[in-house]
C-alpha positions in Angstrom: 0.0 0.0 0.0 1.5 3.3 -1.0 0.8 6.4 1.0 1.8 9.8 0.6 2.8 11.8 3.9 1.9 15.7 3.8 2.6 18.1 6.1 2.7 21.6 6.3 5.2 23.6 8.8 3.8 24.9 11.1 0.2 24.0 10.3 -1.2 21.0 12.3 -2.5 19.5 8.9 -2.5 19.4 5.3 -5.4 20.0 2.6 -5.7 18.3 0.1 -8.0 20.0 -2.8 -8.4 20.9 -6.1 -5.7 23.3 -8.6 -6.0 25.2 -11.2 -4.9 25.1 -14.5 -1.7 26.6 -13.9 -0.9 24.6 -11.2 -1.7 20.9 -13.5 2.1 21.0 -14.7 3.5 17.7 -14.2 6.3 17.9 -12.0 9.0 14.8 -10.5 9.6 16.1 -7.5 8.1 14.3 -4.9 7.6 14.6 -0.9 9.6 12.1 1.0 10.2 13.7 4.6 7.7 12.6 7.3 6.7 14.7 10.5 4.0 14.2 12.8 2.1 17.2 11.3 0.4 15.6 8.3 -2.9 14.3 6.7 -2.4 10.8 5.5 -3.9 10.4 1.9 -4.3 6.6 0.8 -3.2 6.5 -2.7 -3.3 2.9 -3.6 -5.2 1.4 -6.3 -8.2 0.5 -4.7 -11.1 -0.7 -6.4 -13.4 -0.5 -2.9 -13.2 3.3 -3.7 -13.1 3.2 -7.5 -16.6 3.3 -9.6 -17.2 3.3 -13.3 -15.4 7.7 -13.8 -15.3 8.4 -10.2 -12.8 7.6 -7.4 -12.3 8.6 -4.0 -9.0 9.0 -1.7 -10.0 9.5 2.1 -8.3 12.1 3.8 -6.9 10.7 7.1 -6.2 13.5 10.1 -4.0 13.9 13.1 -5.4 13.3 16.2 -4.5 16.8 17.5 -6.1 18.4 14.5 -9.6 16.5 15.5 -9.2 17.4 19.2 -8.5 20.7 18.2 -11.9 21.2 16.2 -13.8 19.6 18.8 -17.2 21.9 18.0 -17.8 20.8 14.3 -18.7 17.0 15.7 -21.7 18.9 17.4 -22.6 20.7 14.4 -26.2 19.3 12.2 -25.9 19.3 8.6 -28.8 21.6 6.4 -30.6 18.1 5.3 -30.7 17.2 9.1 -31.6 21.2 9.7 -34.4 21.3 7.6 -36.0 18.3 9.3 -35.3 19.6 12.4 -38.8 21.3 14.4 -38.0 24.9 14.9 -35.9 24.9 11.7 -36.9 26.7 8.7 -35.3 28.2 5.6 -38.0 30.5 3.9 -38.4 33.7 1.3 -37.7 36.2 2.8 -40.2 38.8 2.4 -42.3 37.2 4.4 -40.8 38.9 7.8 -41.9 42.3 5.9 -38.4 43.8 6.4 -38.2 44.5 2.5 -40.7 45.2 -0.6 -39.1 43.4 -3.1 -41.1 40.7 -4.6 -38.6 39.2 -6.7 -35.9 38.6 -4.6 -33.5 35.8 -5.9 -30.7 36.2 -4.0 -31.6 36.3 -0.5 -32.8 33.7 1.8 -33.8 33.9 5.6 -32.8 31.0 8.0 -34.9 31.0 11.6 -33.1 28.7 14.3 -35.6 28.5 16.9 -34.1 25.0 17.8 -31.7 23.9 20.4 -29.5 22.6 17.7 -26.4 24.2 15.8 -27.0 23.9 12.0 -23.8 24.2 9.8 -25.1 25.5 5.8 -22.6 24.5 3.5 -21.8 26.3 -0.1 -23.4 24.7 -3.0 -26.1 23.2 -0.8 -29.1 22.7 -2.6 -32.7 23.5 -1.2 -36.2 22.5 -3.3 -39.5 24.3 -2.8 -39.5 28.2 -1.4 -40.8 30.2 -4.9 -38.4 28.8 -6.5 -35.0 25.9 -6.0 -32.0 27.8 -4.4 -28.2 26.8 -4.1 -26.6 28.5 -1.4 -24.1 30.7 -2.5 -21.8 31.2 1.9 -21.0 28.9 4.3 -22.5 29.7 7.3 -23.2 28.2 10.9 -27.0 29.0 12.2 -27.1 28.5 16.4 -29.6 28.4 18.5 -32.4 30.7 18.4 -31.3 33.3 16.0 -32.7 34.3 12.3 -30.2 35.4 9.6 -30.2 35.8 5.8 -27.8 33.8 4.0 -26.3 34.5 -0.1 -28.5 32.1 -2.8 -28.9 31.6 -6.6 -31.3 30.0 -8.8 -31.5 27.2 -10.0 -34.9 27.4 -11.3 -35.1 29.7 -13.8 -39.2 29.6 -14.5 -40.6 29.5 -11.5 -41.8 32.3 -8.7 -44.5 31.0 -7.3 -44.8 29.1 -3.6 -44.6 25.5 -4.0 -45.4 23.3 -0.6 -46.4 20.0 -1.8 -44.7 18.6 0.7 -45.9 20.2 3.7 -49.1 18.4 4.4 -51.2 18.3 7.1 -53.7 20.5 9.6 -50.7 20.3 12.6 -49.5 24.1 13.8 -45.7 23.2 12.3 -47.3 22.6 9.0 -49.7 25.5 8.7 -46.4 27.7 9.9 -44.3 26.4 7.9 -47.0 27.3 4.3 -47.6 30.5 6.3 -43.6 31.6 6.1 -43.3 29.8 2.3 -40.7 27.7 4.4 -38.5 25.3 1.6 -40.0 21.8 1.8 -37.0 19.6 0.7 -33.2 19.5 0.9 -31.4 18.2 -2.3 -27.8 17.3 -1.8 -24.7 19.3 -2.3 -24.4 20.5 -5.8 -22.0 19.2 -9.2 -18.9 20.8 -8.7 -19.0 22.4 -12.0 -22.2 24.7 -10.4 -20.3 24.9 -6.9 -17.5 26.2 -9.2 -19.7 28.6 -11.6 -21.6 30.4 -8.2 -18.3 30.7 -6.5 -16.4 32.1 -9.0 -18.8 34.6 -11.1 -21.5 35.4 -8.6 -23.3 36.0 -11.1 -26.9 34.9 -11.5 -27.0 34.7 -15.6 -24.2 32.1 -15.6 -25.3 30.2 -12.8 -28.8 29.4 -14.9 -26.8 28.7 -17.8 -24.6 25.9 -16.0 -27.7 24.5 -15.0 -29.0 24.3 -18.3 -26.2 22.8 -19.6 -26.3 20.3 -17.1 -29.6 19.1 -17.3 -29.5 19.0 -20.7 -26.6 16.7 -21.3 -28.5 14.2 -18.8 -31.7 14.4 -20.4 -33.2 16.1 -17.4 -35.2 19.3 -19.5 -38.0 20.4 -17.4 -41.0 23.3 -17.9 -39.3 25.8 -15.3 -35.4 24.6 -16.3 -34.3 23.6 -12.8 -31.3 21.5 -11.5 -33.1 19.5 -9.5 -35.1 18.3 -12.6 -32.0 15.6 -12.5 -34.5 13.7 -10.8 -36.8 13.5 -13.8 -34.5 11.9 -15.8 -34.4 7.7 -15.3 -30.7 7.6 -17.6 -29.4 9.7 -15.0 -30.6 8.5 -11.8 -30.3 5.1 -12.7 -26.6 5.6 -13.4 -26.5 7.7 -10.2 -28.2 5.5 -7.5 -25.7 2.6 -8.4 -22.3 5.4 -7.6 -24.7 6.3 -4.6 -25.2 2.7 -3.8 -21.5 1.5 -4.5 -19.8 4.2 -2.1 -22.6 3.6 0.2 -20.8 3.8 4.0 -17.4 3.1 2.7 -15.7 5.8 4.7 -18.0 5.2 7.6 -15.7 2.8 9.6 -12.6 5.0 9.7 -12.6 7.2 12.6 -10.1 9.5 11.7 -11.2 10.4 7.6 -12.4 14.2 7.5 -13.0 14.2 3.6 -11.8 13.1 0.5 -10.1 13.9 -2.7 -12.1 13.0 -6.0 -10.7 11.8 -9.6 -12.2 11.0 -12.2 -9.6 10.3 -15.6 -6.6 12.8 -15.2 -8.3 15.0 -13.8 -8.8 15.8 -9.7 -12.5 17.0 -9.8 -11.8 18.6 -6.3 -12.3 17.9 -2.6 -13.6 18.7 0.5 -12.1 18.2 3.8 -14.0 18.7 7.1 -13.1 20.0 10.7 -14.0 17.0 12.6 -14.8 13.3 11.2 -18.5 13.4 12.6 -19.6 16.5 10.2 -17.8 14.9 7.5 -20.1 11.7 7.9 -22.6 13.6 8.3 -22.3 15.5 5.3 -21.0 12.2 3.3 -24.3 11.0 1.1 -25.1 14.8 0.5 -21.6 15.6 -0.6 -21.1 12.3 -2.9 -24.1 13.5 -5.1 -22.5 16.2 -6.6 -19.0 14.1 -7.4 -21.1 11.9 -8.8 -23.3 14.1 -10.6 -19.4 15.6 -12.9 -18.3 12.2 -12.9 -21.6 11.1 -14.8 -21.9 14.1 -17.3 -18.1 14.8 -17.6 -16.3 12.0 -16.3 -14.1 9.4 -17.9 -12.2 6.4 -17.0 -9.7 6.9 -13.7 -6.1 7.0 -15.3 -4.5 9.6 -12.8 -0.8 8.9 -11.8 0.6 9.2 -8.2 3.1 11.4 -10.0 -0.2 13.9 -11.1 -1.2 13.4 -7.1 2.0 14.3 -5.7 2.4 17.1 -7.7 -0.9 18.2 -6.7 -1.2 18.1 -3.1 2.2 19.6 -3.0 0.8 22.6 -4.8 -2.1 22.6 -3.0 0.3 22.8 0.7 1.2 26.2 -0.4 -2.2 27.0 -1.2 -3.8 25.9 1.8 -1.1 27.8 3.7 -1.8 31.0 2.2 -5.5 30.5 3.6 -4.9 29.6 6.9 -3.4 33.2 7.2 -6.1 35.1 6.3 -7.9 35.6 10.2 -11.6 35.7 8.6 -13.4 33.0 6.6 -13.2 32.4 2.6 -15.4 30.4 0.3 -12.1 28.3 0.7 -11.5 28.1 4.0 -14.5 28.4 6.7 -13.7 28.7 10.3 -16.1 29.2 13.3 -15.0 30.5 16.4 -11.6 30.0 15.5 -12.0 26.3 14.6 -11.7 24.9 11.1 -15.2 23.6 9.6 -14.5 23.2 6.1 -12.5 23.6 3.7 -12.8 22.8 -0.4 -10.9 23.7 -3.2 -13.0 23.1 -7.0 
């Protein structure tokens, strides 16, 4: 079994993530010291973590670095959230503080539970007037209400759907009251995460779901991503990645994330601050790896050299973010301690 050590000095840990163009330059240097600061990353051939375009390397942390980030294990996912009574994401005119009826970008989340609800970027959220991917990381505690950044991803709809908030009970009626989102709908395809990250732009974000949907056959009247569902080509090919992976990682009490591939290419990664959020996160996350692997994806060929190269690129990266005190759509920190970070 062939590991590569990685270490960054003097960080308590290394993140592995994605590059960018520049940095794909094949390189034969390689990292051969070994500290006790590192991430372990497993890159044997393993074809327990390989599937048809996609495979996975787990990201393996220090002990120190998980005692240090003690208060992400306590932290609820959004698809836990939104299940969770007291929990709502909603419009947001509703609380009357603005008159704009079209508002796209803006949601409101009200925490009136006991629980601490970490919202990821590129979350995806169904219902409301129309589907939303959230555009910030952000962590919701107890009892408070705050807006959080969102795009569309449902280009021809504004109108309240609630289909799936049924029944006479006072949670139901509240939640239609306050056009609360019915449904949670997994972390999104890379290539979207990528698109509202980078351009924060509302034009191109519709026009990356578009092309998605349309190369899986997924067209739908109001032209949203989580028309994916519609198509049986792609969730056919979908469930069976979903199935496949299905608790691999679950086991290892030290894996905080993983690193993606899928032919050359390293689609990207996403590394959490403690192993519990991480599982908790796991099934949501895997959706949208396997969402680029299925409409872009091609046999994994990658070389250890390409990895190498990579993470050793992506040491200097991580480095640079870790200085920066505040947060970054990279890098997201709360109350000093890492939650997530993810490079695209």
């Amino acid at each position: 079994m062939k590991k590569i050590f990685l270490y960054l000095l003097p960080l308590t840990f290394f993140i592995a993530c994605n590059v960018t163009h520049e940095d794909r330059v094949e390189s034969p240097e390689k990292v051969t010291e070994v500290t006790s600061n590192t991430f372990e990353i497993d890159l044997s051939e393993n074809d327990e973590l390989t599937h048809e375009n996609l495979r996975i390397y787990p990201v393996i942390a220090t002990e120190s670095f998980i005692n240090e980030n003690v208060a992400p294990s306590k932290m609820k996912s959004l698809s836990e959230g939104i299940k969770t009574k007291g929990f709502y994401v909603t419009e947001k005119k509703p609380y009357g503080r603005f008159e704009d009826s079209g508002a796209v970008n803006s949601l409101t989340i009200q925490n009136k539970s006991d629980e601490t609800i970490y919202i990821m970027q590129g979350d995806v959220v169904s219902g409301g007037n129309q589907d939303r991917v959230i555009a910030q990381n952000v962590v919701v505690p107890p009892r408070t209400i705050t807006d959080i950044e969102v795009y569309c991803v449902e280009k021809g709809r504004w109108q309240y759907r609630n289909e799936n908030i049924e029944g006479d009970d006072a949670e139901s009626k509240k939640k239609r009251k306050i056009f609360a989102f019915s449904g949670y709908y997994n972390v999104a395809s890379n290539g979207l995460r990528k698109t509202v990250r980078e351009t924060k732009n509302q034009q191109s974000v519709w026009t990356k779901v578009g092309e998605l949907t349309s190369k899986n056959n997924a067209k739908t009247s109001t032209g949203t991503y989580t028309g994916l569902e519609g198509s049986n080509e792609f969730t056919n090919k979908r469930d069976a990645y979903v199935k496949f992976f299905d608790g691999k990682l679950m086991d290892s009490k030290n894996v905080v994330g993983f690193i993606a591939v899928s032919g050359n290419d390293i689609i990207g990664a996403d590394i959490f601050g403690h192993p519990q959020l991480f599982k908790n996160k796991f099934n949501s996350l895997l959706h949208g790896y396997v969402t680029d692997a299925i409409t872009d994806g091609s046999k994994v060929n990658i070389t250890e050299k390409r990895l190498n190269y990579y993470m050793k690129q992506l040491n200097k990266k991580f480095e640079a973010a870790k200085k920066d005190a505040t947060s970054s759509d990279e890098l997201f920190k709360y109350e000093g301690q890492i939650v997530h970070f993810s490079k695209l």
